[in-house]
N, C-alpha and C positions, 0 to 999 in steps of 0.2 A: 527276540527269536521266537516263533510260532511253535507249537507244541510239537506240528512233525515234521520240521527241523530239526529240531531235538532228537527227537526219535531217529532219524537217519544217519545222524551225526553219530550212535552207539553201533548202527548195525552193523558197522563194518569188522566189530570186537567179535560176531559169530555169536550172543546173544541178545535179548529184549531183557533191555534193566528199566525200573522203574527210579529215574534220580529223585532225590527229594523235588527240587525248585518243579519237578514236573506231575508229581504222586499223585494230587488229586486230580489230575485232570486224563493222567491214564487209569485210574479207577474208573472214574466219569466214562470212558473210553469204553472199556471191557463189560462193566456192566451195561451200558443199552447195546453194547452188541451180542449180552447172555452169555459172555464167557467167564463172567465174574458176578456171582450170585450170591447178594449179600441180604439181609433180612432186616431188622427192625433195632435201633437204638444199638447199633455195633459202635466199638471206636475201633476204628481201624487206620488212623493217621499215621501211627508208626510202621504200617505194615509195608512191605517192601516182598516183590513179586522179582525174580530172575525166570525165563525159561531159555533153555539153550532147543534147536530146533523148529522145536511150537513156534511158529508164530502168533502175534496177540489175538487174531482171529481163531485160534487152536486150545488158548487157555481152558480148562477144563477146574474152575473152582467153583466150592458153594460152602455159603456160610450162614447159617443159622440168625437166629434172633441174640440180642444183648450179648455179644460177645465181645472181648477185651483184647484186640493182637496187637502184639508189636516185635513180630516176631520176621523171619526172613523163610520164603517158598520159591521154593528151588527146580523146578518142574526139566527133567532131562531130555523129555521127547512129547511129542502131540499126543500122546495115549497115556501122559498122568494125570491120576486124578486126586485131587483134595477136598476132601468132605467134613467137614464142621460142624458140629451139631452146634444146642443153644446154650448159653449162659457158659463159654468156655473162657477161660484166659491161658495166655500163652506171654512168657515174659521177652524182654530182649533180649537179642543175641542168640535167640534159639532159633534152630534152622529146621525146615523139615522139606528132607529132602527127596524126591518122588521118581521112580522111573516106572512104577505101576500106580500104586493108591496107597494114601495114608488117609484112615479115617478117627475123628476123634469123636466118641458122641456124648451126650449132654454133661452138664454141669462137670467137667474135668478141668481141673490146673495143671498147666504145664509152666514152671521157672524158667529165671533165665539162664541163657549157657546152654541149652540143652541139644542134641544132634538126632533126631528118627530120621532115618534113614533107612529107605524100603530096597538098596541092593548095595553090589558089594563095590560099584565105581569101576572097577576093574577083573579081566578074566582071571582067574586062581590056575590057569595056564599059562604057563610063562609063555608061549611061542604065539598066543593070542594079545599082550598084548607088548610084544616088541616094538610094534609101531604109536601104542599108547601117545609116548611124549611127542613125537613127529604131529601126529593128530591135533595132538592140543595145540602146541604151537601153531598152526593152522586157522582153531578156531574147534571146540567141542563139538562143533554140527558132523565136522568128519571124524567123529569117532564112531568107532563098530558098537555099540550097545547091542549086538544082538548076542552075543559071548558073556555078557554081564548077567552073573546070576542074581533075582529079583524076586520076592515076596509081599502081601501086602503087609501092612503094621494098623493095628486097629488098638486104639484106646477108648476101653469102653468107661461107661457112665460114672459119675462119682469118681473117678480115681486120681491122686496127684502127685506127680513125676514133682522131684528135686530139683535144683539146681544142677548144672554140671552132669545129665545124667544122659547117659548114649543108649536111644532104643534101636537094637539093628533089625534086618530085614525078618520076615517073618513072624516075630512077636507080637502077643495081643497081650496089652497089662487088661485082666479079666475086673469084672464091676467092684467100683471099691478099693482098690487095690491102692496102697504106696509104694512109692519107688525112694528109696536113699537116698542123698544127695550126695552125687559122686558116682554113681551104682554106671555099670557097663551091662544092660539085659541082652542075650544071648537065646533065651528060652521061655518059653509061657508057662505061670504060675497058678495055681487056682485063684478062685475070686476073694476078697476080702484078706488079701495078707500083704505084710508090711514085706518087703525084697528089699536087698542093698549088696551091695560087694562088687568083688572085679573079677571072675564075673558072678552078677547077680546071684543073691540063695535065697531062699524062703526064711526068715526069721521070726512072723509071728503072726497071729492072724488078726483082724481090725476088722468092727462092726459099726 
C-alpha cells in the first residue's frame, strides 16, 4: 500500500494520525512542506503527531536541536502551535495537548504519563456542550471549539515535570522549577521551586 493510501484510508475517522508502519515517511512529508521543523541530532521515532481539523499542510510544529520525544501531539484545530526548544526530553505516554500553543524551552525534562493540556476540551456551560457527544460521534472536526476555554502553557528552561503529572491550561512551570510526580498544576509558581500535590503547592525552592 503507498504512503497516501494509507493516509486516506484514516481520513474518514475526522483526524490525521500518524500510524507507526507510516511515521517516518509522514515526518519525511511534513517537514519539506515546513510544517514540521525539526533541528539537529533529534530522535524523534517514537514521536507520534494526531491533529483533528488541521490538515497536514496546516501543521504548525518546531523543534529544536538534540532533542529526545517519544511522546504523543495532539493538535485540536489549524491555529495550534508547538514550540520546542533544544536539548529537551519528553518521555512516553505523555501527551501534549494544543488548541492554542504549548511551548517548552531549552534543556527541560518532561516523564512519562504526563498530560499539558492548553484548554479545557469542553464548555464549563452545560447548554454549550449538549451537542458535545453527537459531535464526536460524527468526527471532532464538527465540534464548536470556539466555547472551549483556552490558555497557553509555557515550560521554561531547566525545569523537570514527574511522571504522571497533569499541566492544565494557563500555567507556566517558571525556570528551574520541579514538579512531583503525580502533581495536578492549576497555577504558576515562582522560578526555582520544587511544587507537588493535587492540586500543585510550593514546597521548596531548588537551585
Amino acid at each position: 500500500m503507498k504512503f497516501a493510501e494509507g493516509l486516506r484510508k484514516i481520513f474518514w475517522k475526522g483526524y490525521y494520525e500518524i500510524f507507526d508502519s507510516k511515521r517516518t515517511s509522514y515526518i519525511d512529508y511534513l517537514i519539506k512542506n515546513g510544517n514540521l521543523k525539526v533541528g539537529t541530532n533529534c530522535k524523534i521515532d517514537s514521536l507520534r503527531i494526531i491533529s483533528y481539523k488541521a490538515k497536514p499542510a496546516n501543521i504548525n510544529i518546531e523543534i529544536g536541536n538534540d532533542c529526545n520525544l517519544n511522546c504523543t501531539i495532539v493538535l485540536y484545530n489549524e491555529n495550534a502551535h508547538i514550540n520546542i526548544g533544544n536539548r529537551v526530553f519528553v518521555g512516553p505516554d505523555t501527551q501534549l495537548i494544543a488548541l492554542e500553543e504549548i511551548a517548552i524551552e531549552d534543556d527541560v525534562m518532561i516523564s512519562w504519563g504526563c498530560t499539558l493540556m492548553d484548554n479545557d476540551s469542553h464548555s464549563v456551560i452545560s447548554t454549550e456542550r449538549e451537542n458535545d457527544v453527537i459531535d464526536f460521534n460524527k468526527g471532532l472536526e464538527f465540534k464548536n471549539w470556539d466555547v472551549v476555554l483556552r490558555k497557553k502553557i509555557r515550560v521554561e528552561r531547566k525545569s523537570w515535570i514527574g511522571f504522571n503529572c497533569i499541566i492544565l491550561k494557563g500555567v507556566e512551570i517558571l525556570e528551574g522549577s520541579v514538579v512531583a510526580s503525580g502533581s495536578v498544576v492549576t497555577k504558576t509558581f515562582r522560578s526555582f521551586s520544587i511544587i507537588g500535590g493535587n492540586p500543585a503547592r510550593f514546597i521548596r525552592e531548588t537551585k
